[in-house]
C-alpha positions in Angstrom: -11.2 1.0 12.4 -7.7 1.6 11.2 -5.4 -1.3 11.1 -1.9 -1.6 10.4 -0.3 -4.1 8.2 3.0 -5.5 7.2 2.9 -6.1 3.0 4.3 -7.7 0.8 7.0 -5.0 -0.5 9.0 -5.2 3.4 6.9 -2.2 4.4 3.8 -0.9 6.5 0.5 0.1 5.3 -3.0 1.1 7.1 -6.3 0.4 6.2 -8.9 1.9 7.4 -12.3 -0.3 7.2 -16.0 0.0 7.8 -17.8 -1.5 10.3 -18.9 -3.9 8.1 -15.3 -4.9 8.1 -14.8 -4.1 4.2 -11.6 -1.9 3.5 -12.8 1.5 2.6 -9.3 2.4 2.2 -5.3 1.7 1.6 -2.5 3.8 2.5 0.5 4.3 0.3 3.2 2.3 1.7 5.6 3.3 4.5 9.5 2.4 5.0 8.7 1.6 8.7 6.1 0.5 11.4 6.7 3.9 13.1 6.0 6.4 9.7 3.0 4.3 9.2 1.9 4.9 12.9 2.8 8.6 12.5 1.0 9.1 9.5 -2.4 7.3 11.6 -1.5 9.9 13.6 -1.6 13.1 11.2 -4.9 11.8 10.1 -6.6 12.2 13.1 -5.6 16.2 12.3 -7.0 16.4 9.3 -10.2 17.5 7.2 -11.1 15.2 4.8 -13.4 16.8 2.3 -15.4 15.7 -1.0 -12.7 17.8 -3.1 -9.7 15.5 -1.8 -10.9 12.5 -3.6 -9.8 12.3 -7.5 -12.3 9.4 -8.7 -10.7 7.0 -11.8 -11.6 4.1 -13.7 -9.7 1.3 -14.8 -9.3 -0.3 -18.0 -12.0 -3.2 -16.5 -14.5 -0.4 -16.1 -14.2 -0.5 -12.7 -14.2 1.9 -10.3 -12.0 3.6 -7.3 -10.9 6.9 -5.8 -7.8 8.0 -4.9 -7.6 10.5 -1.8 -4.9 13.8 -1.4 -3.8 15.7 1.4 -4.6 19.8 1.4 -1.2 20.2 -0.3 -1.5 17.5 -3.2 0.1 14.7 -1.7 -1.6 11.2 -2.5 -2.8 9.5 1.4 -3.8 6.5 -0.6 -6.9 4.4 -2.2 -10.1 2.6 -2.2 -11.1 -0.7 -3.3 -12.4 -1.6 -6.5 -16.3 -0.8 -7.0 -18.7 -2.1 -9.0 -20.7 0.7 -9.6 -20.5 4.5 -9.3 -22.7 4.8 -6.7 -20.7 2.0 -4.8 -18.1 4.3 -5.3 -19.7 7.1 -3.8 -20.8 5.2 -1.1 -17.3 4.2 -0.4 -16.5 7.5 0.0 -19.6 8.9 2.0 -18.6 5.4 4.2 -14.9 6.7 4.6 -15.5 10.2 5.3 -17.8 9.2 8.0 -14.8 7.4 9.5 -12.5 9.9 8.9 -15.0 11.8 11.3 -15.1 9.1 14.2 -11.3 9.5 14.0 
């Protein structure tokens, strides 16, 4: 499910969640309603593969991915996991939406 969001910086992000309704993932934010929508849009063109997720720490040990379009631009991120294989599950979760899309 992909949902669109107003935040807190006066512009639009998506997120897409699973059907558990956890948020797999977070967009990078958009100027307007309308570039977030389009961007929803360009999604359903794309395929997502294994190689377009760069997977990071953070300074807690935690852990999250970050995804890229085929010509290196950064779509967005995950949550915060726990685990690595949370983390991979995040992303075997995601890329099965990114399927359904």
């Amino acid at each position: 499910m992909i949902e669109i969001l107003h935040d807190s910086t006066n512009g639009y992000r998506y997120h897409i969640k699973a059907q558990s309704g956890n948020i797999l993932f977070n967009s990078i934010p958009y100027s307007t309603r309308q570039k977030a929508e389009q961007a929803v849009n360009d999604l359903r063109g794309m395929q997502i593969t294994r190689n377009q997720f760069e997977r990071k720490t953070d300074h807690e040990g935690r852990f999250l991915f970050y995804i890229y379009d085929k010509q290196g631009k950064l779509l967005g991120d995950s949550q915060l996991y726990d685990s690595e294989m949370g983390l991979e599950n995040g992303i075997k979760n995601l890329l099965q939406q990114f399927a359904k899309l």
